[in-house]
MARSE-932151 format. One line per 2 residues: for each residue x, y, z of N, C-alpha, C. Coordinates in Angstrom, 2 decimals. Layout:
N
X:Y:Z:X:Y:Z:X:Y:Z ~ ...
***
This chain:
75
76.53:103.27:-70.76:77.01:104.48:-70.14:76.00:105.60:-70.37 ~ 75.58:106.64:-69.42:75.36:107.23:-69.60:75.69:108.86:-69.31
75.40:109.94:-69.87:76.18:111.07:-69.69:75.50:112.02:-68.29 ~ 75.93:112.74:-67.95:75.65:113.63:-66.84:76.12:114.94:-66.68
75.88:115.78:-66.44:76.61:116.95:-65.90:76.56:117.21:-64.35 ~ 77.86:117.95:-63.84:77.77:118.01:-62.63:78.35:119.57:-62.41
77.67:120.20:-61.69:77.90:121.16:-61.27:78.62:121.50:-59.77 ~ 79.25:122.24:-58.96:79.41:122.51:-58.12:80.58:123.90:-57.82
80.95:123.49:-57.19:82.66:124.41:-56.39:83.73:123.69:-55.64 ~ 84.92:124.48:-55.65:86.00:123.68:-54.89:86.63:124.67:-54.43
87.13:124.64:-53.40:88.14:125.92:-52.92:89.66:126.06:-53.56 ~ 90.08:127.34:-54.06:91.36:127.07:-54.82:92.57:127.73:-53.57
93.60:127.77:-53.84:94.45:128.26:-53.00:94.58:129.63:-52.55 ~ 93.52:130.41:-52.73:93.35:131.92:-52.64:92.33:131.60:-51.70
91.66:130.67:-50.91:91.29:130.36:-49.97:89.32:131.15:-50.63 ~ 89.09:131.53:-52.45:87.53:131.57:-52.85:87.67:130.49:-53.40
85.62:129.76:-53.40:85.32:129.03:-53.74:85.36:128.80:-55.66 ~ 85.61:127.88:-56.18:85.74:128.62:-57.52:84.90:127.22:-58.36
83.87:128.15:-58.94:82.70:126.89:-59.86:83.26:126.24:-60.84 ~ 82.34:125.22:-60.90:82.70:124.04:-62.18:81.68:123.38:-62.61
81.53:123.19:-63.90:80.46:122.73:-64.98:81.03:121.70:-65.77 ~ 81.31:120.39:-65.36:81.57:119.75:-66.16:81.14:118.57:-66.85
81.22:117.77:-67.97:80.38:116.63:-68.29:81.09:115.64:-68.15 ~ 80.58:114.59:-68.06:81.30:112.98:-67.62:79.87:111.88:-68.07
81.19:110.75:-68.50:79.77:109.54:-68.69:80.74:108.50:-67.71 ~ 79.54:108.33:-66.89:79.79:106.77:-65.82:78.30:105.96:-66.32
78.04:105.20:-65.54:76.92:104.21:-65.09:75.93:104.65:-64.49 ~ 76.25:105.57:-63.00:74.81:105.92:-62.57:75.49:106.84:-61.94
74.59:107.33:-60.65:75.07:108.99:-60.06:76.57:108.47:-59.20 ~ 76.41:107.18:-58.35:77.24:107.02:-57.80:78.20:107.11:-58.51
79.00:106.38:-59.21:80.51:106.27:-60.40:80.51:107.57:-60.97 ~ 79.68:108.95:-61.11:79.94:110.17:-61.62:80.46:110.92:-60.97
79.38:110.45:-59.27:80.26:111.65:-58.54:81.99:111.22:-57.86 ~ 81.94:109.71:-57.65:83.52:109.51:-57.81:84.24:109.54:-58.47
84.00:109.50:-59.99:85.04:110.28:-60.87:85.32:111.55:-60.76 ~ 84.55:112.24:-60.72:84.46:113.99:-60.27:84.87:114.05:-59.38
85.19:113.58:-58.50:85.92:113.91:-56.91:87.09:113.70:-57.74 ~ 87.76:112.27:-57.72:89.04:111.74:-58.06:89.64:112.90:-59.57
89.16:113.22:-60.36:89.65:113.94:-61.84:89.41:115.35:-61.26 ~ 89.05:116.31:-60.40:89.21:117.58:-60.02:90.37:116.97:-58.93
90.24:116.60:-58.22:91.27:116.50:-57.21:92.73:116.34:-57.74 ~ 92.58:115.24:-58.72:94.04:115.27:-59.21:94.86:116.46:-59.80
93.60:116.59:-60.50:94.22:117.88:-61.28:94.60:119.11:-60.66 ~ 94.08:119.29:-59.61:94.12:120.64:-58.96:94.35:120.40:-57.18
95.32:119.01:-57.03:95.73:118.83:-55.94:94.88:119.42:-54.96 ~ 93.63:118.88:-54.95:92.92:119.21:-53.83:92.20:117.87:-53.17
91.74:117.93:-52.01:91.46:116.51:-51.03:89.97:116.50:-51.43 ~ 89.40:115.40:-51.27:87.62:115.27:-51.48:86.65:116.17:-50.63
87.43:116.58:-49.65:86.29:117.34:-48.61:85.89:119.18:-49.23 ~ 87.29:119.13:-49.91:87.80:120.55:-50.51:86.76:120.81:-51.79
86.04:120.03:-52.12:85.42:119.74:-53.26:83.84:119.94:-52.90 ~ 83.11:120.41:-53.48:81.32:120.59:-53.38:80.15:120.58:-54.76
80.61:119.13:-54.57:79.45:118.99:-55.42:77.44:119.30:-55.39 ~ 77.27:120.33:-55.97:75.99:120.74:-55.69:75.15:120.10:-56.86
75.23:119.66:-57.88:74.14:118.86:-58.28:74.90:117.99:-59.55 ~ 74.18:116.53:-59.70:74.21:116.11:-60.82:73.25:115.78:-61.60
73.20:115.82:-63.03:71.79:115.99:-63.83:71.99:114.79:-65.06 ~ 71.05:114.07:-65.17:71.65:113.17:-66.53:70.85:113.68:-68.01
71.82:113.88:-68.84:71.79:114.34:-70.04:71.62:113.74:-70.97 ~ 71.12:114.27:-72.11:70.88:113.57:-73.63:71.99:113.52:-74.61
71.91:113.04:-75.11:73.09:112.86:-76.24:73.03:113.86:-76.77 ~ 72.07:114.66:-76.82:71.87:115.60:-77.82:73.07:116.93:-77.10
72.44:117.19:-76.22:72.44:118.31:-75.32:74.43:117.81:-74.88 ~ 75.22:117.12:-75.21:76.51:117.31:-74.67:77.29:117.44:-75.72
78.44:118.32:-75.22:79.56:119.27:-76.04:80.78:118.81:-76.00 ~ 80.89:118.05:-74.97:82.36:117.27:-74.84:82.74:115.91:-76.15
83.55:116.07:-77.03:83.48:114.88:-77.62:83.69:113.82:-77.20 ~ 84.80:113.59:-75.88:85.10:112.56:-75.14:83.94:111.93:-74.67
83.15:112.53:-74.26:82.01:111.95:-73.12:80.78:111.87:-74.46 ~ 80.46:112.43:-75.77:79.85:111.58:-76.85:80.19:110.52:-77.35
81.63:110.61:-77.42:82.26:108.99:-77.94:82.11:108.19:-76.86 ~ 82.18:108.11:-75.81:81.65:107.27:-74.96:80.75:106.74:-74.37
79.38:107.70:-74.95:78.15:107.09:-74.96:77.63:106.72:-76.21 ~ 78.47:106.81:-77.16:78.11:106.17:-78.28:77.49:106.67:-78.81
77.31:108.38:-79.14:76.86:108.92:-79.87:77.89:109.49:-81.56
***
């Protein structure tokens, strides 16, 4: 596994775009950015199109803050 960050926006129900910085460990870019669709969407009942992912970056063990996504890369 490896870790990533993904940045982008999603539209909230006030009809502004509203940013997001979050970390995730998948396999490669593909399985990151479908988790990130599917885990914002759920959470915030929004559809995949509603969602804008503007970049993903892969990260060091060092450099991530989430403990979930260190324990899962095995740091």
């Amino acid at each position: 596994m490896k870790a990533f960050r993904i940045t982008g926006s999603y539209a909230d129900p006030r009809q502004i775009q509203q940013p997001f910085c979050i970390q995730m460990a998948a396999a490669d870019v593909d399985a990151v950015k479908e988790k990130c669709l599917s885990t914002i969407g759920s959470k915030h009942k929004l559809k995949r199109w509603q969602i804008n992912i503007a970049d993903v970056t892969e990260i060091s063990g060092d450099e991530v803050t989430n403990p979930v996504v260190k324990y899962q890369i095995g740091e």
